[in-house]
C-alpha positions as CSV (number, residue, x, y, z in Angstrom):
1,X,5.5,-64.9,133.9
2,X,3.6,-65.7,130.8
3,X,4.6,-69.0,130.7
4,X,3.9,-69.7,133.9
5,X,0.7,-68.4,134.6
6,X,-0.9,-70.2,131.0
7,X,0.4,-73.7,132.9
8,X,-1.0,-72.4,136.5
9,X,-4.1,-71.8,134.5
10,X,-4.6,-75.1,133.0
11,X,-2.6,-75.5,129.5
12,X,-1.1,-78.8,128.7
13,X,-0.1,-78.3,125.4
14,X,2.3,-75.3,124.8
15,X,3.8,-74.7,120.9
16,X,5.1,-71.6,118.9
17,X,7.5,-70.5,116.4
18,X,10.6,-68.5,118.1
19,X,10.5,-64.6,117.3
20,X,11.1,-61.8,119.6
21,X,9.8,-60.8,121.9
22,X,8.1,-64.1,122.1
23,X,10.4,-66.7,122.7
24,X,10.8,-66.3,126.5
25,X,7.1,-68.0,126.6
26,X,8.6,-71.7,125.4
27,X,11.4,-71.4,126.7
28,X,10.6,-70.8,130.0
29,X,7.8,-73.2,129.6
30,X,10.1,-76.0,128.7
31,X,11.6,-75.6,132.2
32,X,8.4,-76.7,133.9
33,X,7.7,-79.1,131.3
34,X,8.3,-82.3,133.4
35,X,7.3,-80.9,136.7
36,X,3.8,-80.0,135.5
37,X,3.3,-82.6,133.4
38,X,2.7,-80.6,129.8
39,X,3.7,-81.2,126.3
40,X,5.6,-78.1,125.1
41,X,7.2,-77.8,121.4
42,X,8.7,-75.9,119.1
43,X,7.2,-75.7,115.6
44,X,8.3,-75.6,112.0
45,X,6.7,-72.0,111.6
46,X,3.6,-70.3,113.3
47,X,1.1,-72.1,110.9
48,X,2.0,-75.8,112.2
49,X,1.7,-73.9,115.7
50,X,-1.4,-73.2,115.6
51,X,-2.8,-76.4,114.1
52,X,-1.0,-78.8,116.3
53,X,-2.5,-76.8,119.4
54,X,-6.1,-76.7,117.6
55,X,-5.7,-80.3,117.3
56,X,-4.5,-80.7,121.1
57,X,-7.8,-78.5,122.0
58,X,-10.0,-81.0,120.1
59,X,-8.3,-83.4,122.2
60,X,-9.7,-81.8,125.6
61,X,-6.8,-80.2,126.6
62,X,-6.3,-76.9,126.8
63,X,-3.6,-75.1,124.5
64,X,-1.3,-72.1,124.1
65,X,0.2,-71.2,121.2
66,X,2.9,-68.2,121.1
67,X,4.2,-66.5,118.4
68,X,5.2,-62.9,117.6
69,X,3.1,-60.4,115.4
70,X,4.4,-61.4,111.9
71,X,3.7,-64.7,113.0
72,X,-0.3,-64.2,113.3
73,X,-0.5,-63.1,109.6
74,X,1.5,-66.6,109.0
75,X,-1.6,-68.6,110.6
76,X,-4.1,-66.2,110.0
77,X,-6.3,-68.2,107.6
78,X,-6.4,-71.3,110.0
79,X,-7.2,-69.3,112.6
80,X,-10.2,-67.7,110.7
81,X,-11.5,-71.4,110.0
82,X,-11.0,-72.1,113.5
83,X,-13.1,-69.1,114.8
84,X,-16.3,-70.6,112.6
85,X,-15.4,-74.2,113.3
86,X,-15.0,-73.7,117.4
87,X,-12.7,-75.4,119.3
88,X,-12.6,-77.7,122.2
89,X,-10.6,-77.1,125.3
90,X,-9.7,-73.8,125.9
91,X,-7.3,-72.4,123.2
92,X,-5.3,-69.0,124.1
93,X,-3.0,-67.5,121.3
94,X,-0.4,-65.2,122.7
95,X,0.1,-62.5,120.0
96,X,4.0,-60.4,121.2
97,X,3.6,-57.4,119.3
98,X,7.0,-56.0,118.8
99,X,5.4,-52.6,118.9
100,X,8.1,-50.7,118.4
101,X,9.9,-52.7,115.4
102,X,13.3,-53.4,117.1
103,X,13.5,-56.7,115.9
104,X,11.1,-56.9,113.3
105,X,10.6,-56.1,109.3
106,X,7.0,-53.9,110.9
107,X,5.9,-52.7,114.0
108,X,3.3,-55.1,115.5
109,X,-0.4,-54.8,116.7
110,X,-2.7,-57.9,116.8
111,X,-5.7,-55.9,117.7
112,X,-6.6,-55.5,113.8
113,X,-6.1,-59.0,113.2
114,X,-8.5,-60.1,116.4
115,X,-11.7,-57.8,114.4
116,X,-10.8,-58.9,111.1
117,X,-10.7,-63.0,112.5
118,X,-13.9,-62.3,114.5
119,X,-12.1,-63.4,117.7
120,X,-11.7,-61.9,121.4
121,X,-8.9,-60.5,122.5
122,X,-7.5,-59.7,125.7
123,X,-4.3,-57.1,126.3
124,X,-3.3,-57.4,130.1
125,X,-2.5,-54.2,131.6
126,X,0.6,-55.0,134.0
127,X,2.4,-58.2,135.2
128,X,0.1,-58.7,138.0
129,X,-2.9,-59.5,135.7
130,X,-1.3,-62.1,133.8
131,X,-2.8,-64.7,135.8
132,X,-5.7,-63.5,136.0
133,X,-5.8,-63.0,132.2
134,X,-4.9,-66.6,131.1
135,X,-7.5,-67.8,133.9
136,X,-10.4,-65.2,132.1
137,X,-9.3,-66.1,128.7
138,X,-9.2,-70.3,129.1
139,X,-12.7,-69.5,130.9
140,X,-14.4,-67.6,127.7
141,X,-12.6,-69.7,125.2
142,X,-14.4,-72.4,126.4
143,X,-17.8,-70.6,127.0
144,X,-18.2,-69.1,123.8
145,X,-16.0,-72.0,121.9
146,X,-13.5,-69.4,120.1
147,X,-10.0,-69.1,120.4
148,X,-8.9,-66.0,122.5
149,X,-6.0,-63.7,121.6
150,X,-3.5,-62.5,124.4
151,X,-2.0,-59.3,123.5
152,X,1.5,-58.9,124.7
153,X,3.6,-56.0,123.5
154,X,7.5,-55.6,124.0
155,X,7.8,-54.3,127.8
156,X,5.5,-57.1,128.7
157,X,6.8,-59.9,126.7
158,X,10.7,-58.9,127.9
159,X,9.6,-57.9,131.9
160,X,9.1,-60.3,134.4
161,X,7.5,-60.4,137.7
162,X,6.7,-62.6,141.6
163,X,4.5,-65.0,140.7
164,X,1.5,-65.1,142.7
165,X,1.7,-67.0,145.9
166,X,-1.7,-68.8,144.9
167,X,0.5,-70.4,141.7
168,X,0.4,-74.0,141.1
169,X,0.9,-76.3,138.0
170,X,-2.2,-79.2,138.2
171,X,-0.9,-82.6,138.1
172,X,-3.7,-84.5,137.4
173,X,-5.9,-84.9,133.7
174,X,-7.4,-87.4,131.8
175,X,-5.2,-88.3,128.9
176,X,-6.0,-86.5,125.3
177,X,-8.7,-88.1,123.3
178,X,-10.8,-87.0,120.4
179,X,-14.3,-87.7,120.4
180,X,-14.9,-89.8,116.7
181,X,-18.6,-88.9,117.1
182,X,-17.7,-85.1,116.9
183,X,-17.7,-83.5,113.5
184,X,-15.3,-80.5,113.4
185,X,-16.1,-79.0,110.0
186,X,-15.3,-75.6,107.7
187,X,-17.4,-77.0,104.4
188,X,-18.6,-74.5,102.7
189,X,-22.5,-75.3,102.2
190,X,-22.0,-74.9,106.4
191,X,-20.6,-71.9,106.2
192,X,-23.7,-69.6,106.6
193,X,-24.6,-70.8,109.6
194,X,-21.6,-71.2,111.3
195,X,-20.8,-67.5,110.6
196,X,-24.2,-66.5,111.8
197,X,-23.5,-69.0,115.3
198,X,-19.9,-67.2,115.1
199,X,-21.9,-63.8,115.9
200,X,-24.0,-64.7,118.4
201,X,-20.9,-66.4,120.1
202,X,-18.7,-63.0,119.5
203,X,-22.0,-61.3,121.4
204,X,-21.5,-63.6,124.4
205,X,-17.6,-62.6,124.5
206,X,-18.6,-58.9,124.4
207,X,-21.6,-59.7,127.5
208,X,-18.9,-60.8,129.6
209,X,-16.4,-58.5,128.5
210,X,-18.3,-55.5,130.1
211,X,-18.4,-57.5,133.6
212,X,-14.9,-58.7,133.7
213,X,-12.8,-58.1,136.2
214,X,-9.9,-57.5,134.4
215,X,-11.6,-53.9,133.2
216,X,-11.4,-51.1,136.3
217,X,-12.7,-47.1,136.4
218,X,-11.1,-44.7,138.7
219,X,-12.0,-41.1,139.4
220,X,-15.3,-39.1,139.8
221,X,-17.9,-39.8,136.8
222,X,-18.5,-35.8,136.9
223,X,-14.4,-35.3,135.1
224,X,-14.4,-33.4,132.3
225,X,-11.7,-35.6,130.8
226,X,-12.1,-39.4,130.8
227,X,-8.4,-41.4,129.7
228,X,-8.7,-44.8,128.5
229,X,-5.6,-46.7,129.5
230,X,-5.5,-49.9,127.1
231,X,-3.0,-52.3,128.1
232,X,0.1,-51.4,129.7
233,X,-1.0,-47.5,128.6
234,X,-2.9,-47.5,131.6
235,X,0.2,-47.9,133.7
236,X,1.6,-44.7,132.0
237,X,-1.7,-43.0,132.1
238,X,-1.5,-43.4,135.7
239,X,1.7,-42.7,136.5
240,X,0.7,-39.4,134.5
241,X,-2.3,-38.5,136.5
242,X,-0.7,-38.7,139.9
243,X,2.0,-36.8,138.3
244,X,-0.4,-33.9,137.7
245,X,-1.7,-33.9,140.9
246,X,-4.9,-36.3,139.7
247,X,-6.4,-32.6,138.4
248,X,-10.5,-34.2,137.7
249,X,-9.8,-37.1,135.6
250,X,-11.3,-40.4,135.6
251,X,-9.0,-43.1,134.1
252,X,-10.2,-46.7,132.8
253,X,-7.8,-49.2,132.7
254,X,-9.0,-51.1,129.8
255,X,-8.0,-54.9,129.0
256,X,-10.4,-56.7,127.0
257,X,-9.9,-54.9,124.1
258,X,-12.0,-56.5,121.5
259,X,-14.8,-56.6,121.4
260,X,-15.0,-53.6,123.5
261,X,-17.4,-53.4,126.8
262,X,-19.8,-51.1,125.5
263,X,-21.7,-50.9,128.4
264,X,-18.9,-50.0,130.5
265,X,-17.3,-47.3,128.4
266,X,-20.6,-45.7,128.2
267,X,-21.2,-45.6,131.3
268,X,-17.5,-44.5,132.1
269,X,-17.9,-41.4,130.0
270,X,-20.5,-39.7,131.9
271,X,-20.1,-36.0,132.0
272,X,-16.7,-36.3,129.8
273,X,-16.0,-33.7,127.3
274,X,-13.0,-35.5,126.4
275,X,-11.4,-39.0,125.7
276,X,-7.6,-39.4,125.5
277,X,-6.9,-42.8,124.6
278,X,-3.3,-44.2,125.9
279,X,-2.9,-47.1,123.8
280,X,0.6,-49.1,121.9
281,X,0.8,-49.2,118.4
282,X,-1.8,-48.4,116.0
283,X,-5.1,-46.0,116.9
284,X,-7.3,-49.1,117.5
285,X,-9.4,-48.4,120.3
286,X,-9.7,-44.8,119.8
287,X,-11.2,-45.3,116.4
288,X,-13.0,-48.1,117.9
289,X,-14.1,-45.9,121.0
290,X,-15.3,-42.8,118.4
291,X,-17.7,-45.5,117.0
292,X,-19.6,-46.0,120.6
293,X,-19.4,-42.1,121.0
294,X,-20.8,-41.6,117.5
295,X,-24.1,-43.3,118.6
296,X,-24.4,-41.9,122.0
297,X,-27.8,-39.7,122.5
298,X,-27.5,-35.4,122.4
299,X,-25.7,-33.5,123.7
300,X,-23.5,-36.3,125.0
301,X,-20.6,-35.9,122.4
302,X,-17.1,-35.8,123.7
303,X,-14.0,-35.4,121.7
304,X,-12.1,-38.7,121.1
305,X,-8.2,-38.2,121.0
306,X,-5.1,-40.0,121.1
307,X,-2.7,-41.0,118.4
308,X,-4.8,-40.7,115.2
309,X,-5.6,-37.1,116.9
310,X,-2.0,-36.3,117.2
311,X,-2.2,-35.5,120.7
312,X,-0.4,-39.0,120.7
313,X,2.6,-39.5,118.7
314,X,0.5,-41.1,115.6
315,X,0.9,-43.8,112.7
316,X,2.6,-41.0,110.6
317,X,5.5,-40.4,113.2
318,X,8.8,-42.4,114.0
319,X,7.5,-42.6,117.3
320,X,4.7,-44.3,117.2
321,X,4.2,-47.4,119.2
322,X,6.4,-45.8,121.6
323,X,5.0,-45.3,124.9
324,X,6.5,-43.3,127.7
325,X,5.7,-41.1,130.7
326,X,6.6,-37.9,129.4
327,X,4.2,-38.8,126.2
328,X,1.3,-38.9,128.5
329,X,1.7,-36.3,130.6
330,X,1.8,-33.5,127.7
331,X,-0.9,-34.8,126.2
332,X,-3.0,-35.0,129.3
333,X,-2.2,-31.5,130.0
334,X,-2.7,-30.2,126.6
335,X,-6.1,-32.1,126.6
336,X,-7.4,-31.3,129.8
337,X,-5.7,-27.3,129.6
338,X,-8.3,-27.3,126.1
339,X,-11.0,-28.8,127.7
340,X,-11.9,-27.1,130.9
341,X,-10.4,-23.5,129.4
342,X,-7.8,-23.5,132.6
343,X,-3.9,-24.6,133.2
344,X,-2.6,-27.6,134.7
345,X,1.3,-26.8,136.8
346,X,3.7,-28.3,134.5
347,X,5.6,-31.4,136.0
348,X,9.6,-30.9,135.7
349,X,10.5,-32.7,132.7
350,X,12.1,-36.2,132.7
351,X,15.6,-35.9,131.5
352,X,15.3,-38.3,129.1
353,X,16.9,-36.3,126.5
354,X,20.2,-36.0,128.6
355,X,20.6,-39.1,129.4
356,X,19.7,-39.9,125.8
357,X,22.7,-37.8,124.7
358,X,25.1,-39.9,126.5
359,X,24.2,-43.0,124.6
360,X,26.6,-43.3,121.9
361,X,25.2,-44.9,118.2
362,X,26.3,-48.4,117.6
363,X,25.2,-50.3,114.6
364,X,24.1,-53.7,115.3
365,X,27.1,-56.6,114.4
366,X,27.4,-60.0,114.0
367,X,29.0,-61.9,117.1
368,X,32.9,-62.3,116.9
369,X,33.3,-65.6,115.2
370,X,29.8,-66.1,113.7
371,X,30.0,-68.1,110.1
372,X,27.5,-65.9,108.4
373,X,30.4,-63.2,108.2
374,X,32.7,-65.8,106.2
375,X,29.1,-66.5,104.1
376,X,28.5,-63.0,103.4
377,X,32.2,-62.3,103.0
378,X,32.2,-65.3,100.1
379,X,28.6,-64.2,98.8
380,X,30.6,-60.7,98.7
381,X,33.3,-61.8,96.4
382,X,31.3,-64.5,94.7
383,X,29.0,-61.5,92.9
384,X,32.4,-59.5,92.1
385,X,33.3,-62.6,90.1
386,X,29.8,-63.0,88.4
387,X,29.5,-59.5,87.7
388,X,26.7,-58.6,85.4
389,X,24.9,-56.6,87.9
390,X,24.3,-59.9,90.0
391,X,22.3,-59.5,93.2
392,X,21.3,-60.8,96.4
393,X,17.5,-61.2,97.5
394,X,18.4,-62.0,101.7
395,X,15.8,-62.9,104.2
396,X,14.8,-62.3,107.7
397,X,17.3,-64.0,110.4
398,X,20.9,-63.1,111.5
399,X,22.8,-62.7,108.1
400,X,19.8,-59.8,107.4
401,X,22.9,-57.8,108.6
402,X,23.9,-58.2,105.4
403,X,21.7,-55.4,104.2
404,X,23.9,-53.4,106.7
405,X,28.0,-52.2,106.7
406,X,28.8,-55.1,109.4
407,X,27.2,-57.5,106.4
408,X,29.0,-56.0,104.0
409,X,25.6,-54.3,102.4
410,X,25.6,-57.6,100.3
411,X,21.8,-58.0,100.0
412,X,20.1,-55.9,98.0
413,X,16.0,-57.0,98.4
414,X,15.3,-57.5,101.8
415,X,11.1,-58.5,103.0
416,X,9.5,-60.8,105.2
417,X,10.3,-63.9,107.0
418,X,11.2,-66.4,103.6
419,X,10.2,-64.3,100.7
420,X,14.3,-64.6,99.6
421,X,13.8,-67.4,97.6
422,X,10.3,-66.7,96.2
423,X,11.3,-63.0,95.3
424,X,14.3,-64.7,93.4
425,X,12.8,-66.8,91.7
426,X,10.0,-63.7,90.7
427,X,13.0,-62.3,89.1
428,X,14.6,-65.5,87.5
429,X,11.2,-66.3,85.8
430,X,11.9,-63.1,83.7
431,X,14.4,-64.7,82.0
432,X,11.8,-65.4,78.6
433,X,11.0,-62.0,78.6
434,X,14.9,-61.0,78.4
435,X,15.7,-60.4,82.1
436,X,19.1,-61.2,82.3
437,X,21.2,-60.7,85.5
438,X,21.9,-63.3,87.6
439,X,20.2,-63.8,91.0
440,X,21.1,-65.5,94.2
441,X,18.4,-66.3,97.1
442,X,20.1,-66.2,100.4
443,X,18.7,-67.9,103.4
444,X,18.8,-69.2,107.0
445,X,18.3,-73.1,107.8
446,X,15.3,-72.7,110.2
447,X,13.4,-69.8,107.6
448,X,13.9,-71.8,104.9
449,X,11.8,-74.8,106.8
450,X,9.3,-72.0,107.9
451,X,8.9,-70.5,104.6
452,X,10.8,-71.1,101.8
453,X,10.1,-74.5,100.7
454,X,6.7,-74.1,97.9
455,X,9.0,-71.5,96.4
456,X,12.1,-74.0,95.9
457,X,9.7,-76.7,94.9
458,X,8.3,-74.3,91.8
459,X,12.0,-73.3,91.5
460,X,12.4,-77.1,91.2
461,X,9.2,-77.3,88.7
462,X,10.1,-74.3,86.5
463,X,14.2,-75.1,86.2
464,X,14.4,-71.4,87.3
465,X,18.4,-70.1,87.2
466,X,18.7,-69.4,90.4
467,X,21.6,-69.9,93.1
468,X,19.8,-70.6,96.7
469,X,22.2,-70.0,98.8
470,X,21.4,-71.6,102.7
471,X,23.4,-70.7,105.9
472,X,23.1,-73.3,108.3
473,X,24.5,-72.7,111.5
474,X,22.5,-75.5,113.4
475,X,19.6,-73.4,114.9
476,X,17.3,-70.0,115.2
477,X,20.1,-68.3,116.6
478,X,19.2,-64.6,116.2
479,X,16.0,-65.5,118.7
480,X,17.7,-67.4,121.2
481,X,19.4,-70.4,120.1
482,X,16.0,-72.6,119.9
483,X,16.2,-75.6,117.9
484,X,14.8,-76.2,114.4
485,X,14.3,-79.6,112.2
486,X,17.5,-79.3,110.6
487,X,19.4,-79.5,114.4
488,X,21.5,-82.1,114.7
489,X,20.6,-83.4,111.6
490,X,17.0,-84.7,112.5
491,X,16.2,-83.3,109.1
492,X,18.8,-83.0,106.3
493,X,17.7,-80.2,104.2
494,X,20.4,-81.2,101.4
495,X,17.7,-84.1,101.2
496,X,15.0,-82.2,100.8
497,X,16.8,-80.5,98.1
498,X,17.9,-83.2,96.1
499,X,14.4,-85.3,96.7
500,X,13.2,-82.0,94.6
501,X,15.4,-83.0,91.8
502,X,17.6,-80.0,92.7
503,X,21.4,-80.5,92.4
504,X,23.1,-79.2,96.1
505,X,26.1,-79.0,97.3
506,X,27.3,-78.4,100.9
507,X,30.4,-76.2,101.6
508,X,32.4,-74.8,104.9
509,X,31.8,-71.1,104.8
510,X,35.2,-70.7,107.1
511,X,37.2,-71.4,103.8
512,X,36.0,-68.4,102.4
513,X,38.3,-68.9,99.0
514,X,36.6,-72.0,98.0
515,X,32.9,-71.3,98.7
516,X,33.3,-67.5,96.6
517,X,34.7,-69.2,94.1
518,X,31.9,-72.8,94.2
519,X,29.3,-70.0,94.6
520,X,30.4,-67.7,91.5
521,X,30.2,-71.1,89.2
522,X,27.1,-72.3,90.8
523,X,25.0,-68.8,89.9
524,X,26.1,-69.8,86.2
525,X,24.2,-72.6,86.0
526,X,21.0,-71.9,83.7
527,X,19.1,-74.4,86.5
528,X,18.4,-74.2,90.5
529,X,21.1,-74.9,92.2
530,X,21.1,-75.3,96.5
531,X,24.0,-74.5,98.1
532,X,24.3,-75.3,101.8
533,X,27.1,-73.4,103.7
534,X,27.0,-75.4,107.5
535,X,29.0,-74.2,110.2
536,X,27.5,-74.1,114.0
537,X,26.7,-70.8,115.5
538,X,29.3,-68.6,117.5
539,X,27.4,-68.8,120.4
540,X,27.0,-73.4,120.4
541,X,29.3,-74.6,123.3
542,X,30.7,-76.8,119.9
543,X,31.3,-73.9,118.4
544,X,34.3,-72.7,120.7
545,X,37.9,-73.3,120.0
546,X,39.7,-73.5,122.8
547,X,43.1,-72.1,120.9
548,X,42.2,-68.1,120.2
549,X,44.1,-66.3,118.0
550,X,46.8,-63.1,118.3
551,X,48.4,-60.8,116.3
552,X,52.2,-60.4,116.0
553,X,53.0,-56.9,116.3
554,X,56.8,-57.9,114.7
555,X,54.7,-58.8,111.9
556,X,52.1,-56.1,111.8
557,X,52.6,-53.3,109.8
558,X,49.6,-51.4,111.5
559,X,48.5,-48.4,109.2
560,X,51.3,-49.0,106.8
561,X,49.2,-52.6,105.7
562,X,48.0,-52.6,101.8
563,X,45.1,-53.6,103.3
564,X,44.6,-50.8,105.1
565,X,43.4,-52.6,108.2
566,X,41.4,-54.5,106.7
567,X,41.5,-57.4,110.1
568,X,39.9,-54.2,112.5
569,X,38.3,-51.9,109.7
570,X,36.2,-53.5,107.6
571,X,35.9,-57.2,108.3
572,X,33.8,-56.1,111.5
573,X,34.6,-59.3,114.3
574,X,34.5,-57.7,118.0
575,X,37.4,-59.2,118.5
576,X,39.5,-57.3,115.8
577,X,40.6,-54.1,117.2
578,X,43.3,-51.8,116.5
579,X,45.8,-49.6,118.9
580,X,46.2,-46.1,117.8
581,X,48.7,-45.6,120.4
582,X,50.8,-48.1,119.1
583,X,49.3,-48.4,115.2
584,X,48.9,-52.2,115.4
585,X,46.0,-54.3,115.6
586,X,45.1,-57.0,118.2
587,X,42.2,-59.6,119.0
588,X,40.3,-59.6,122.4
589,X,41.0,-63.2,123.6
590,X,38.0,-62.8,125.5
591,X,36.2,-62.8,122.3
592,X,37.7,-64.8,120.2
593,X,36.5,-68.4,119.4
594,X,39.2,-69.1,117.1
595,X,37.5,-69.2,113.7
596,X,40.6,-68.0,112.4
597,X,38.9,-65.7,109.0
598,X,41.1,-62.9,109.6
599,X,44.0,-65.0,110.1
600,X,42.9,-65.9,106.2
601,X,42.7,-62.5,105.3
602,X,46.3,-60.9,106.9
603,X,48.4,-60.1,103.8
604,X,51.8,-60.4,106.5
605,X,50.7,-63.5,108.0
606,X,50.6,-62.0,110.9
607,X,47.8,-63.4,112.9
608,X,48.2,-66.9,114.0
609,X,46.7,-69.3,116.9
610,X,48.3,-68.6,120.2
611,X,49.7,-71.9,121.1
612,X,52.1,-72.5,124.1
């Protein structure tokens, strides 16, 4: 829906950096690519994003850039410069906060970064309004010459919805030019007065803000208890109320988030007592909203509260940036039961925790037949060889299992998207002050293209002993299966490598034996050393061997193996399982891809291709 609705509203230039929950945005938008006429890429990392859509906006077209939270403190400094500079078309960045940290090293909220860039930002507060969102936000980008942040969290990244019946993809623009006449400047002796034009720009967003249409007040303005639905809060927050019967509250579904329409919150809190703000994530707008209330006139002073409160599952629970109906309805009835002195009926609970008790834990695994278990498998054995108290410094992609028992817990430093091999070589430049233990970075094609580079090319500069280690399995698999400049070889990064004066090697991490052991000798090197293990992802259509493998139950001794089932135990492929009934193991064919690793690994030979 996102997708579609920024090409309905104008964008011709679409490019991001794949992370959930944002990568549905390009790829969807790649399927409507030709039909509407739209340039839509994938970028290196969010930074290159961002400044090949600025330059596309300079170019009069108007731009979207997507990326996920951790991705907006990636571009954060261009996108400072271009908040002073101004832009040209209308330039809409779609911030997907994974709010609840599912698939991320934090849990996400743009909001903080949209104050702290001095740029407006926009959180639509259902499906519906994502239309009319991108339409709002293209309009004010262009009126007050600022990019715009869209807020999306997970439920509205990952949902989807009809698309209006009004809904159409303009074929017709005059081609991208830039004006050589324009001067587009961040020099510092401007810098005063581009700030101080910045402001007055920020003022105009905030003028329209508290007229938009996007912002809408329900209930009497005589309530006692005002909630301030931000986003897709206000959903819950009405879903809430109606659950309690509506009981005297006025509700404000609340969109443009920052700056906040001051005019309209003040006029929204009438005879209020009390505020509950229903917002994902962090306690933006509440302490945002106690800032207006703070300068309000006597004796109008109502009590803000929501999750910095604790009426709200705050920053200093598990649960925060977790939103659900339940959540809102004891807090609304705790509020309003304090406020007005009297008792709201209880709604039945949701039996949430029931059905929660059926769920059964599952760790999280790597698919059967994916190479990065043979990689983590030889990284595994390759420290048992070095010994010394070697150690792994992993990154963000996914072979981060690593950290985990389906990796093997071979990583021992884990941090943000392509700190592996700067962190390593942290720790290999303590080698003059008699830091000892050997040290090997381990990292992911497209991450180490995002991020990793300047660190290999002072690894490079410095000689540092370190062994960086990178799985390349053809594309960023763990969000989708988009490609990177490594697919298909439109980059080679052991070119990169060896243009750095680093020495690199590439190895098949199938043939576990040989890479543990080219790995162990490699981390002895007093130098940087690259070593690329390539083999295409489980899930590639090249990937797949049509010839699965079986087990032999003649051959398989079951429970009685040394290797006390090892093949369904420990290696951890969903296609190795084991029948207690009979006390022999066997492989899902369904599953299997033929990779044949535990074939490598059966002491009794007795897993084999199943050939006719």
């Amino acid at each position: 829906m996102i997708a579609r609705a920024g090409i309905a509203a104008g964008a011709r230039f679409i490019s991001g950096y794949p992370g959930s929950p944002s990568s549905e945005i390009l790829d969807h938008a790649q399927r409507y690519a030709d039909a509407a006429t739209i340039q839509v890429e994938w970028a290196v990392n969010e930074m290159v994003a961002l400044q090949t859509a600025a330059a596309a906006s300079h170019a009069g077209m108007r731009a979207i850039v997507a990326m996920k939270h951790n991705g907006l403190a990636v571009c954060l400094d261009f996108l400072e410069s271009l908040a002073y500079t101004g832009i040209g078309a209308g330039l809409l960045l779609i911030s997907c906060d994974d709010t609840q940290g599912t698939m991320s090293g934090t849990k996400g909220d743009a909001r903080p970064y949209a104050r702290l860039g001095k740029l407006p930002c926009i959180e639509p507060c259902s499906h519906d309004q994502i239309a009319d969102a991108m339409t709002t936000g293209f309009a004010l980008s262009e009126r007050c010459h600022i990019p715009i942040i869209i807020r999306s969290t997970t439920a509205l990244s990952h949902g989807s919805a009809p698309a209006p019946a009004h809904m159409h993809y303009p074929q017709s623009a005059d081609p991208p030019a830039f004006d050589p006449t324009d001067r587009v400047l961040d020099f510092p002796p401007m810098v005063p007065s581009l700030r101080t034009d910045l402001a007055g720009r920020l003022r105009q967003a905030a003028a329209s803000f508290d007229d938009a249409a996007l912002n809408t007040v329900e209930g009497s303005p005589d309530a006692e208890l005002l909630v301030v639905g931000v986003g897709t809060g206000s959903l819950y927050a009405r879903e809430a109320i109606t659950a309690l019967g509506d009981a005297g509250i006025r509700l404000v579904a609340l969109a443009t988030v920052w700056p906040l329409p001051r005019k309209l919150l003040e006029a929204a809190i009438g005879q209020a007592r009390s505020i509950l703000v229903v917002e994902d994530a962090e306690p933006f707008v509440e302490a945002a909203i106690k800032e207006i209330v703070a300068d309000l006139p006597d004796p109008i002073h109502p009590r803000v509260r929501g999750r910095d409160s604790g009426d709200l599952p705050g920053p200093d629970s598990s649960l925060c940036g977790i939103l659900d109906r339940q959540q809102v309805i004891d807090a609304i009835r705790s509020v309003l039961t304090e406020t007005t002195g009297g008792s709201v009926v209880p709604e039945p609970g949701a039996p949430n925790a029931a059905l929660q008790s059926l769920v059964l834990p599952r760790a999280p695994a790597l698919c059967a037949g994916c190479p990065h278990r043979s990689s983590l498998l030889s990284v595994q054995a390759a420290i048992a060889m070095v010994g010394e108290d070697a150690f792994v410094v992993g990154d963000i992609g996914c072979y981060g299992l690593g950290a985990g028992p389906s990796g093997y817990n071979v990583i021992n430093v884990l941090h943000n998207m392509g700190a592996s091999v700067g962190v390593a070589l942290g720790f290999a430049s303590l080698r003059p002050l008699g830091f000892r233990q050997r040290v090997l970075a381990l990292v992911g094609d497209s991450t180490i293209l995002h991020a990793g580079l300047p660190a290999l090319v002072q690894a490079a500069a410095n000689r540092a002993p370190l062994l960086v280690v990178v799985l390349d399995n053809g594309v960023t698999a763990m969000t989708g299966l988009q490609p990177n400049p490594a697919t298909d070889g439109a980059v080679r990064i052991e070119a990169i490598c060896t243009g750095m004066g680093i020495e690199t090697i590439t190895l098949d991490p199938l043939d576990v034996h040989r890479t543990a052991l080219c790995l162990a000798e490699c981390m002895w090197r007093d130098e940087p050393m690259v070593a690329v293990l390539r083999s295409p992802c489980a899930l590639l259509p090249t990937a797949i061997d049509p010839i699965p493998f079986a087990v032999d139950h003649d051959r398989c001794i079951g429970s009685g193996c040394g290797c006390d089932r090892f093949c369904a135990r420990v290696l951890g492929c969903p296609a190795n399982l084991f029948d207690e009934a009979i006390d022999r193991a066997y492989i899902d064919t369904a599953l299997c891809n033929g990779c044949g690793l535990c074939a490598e690994f059966c002491p009794t030979g007795a897993i084999a291709e199943m050939r006719a």
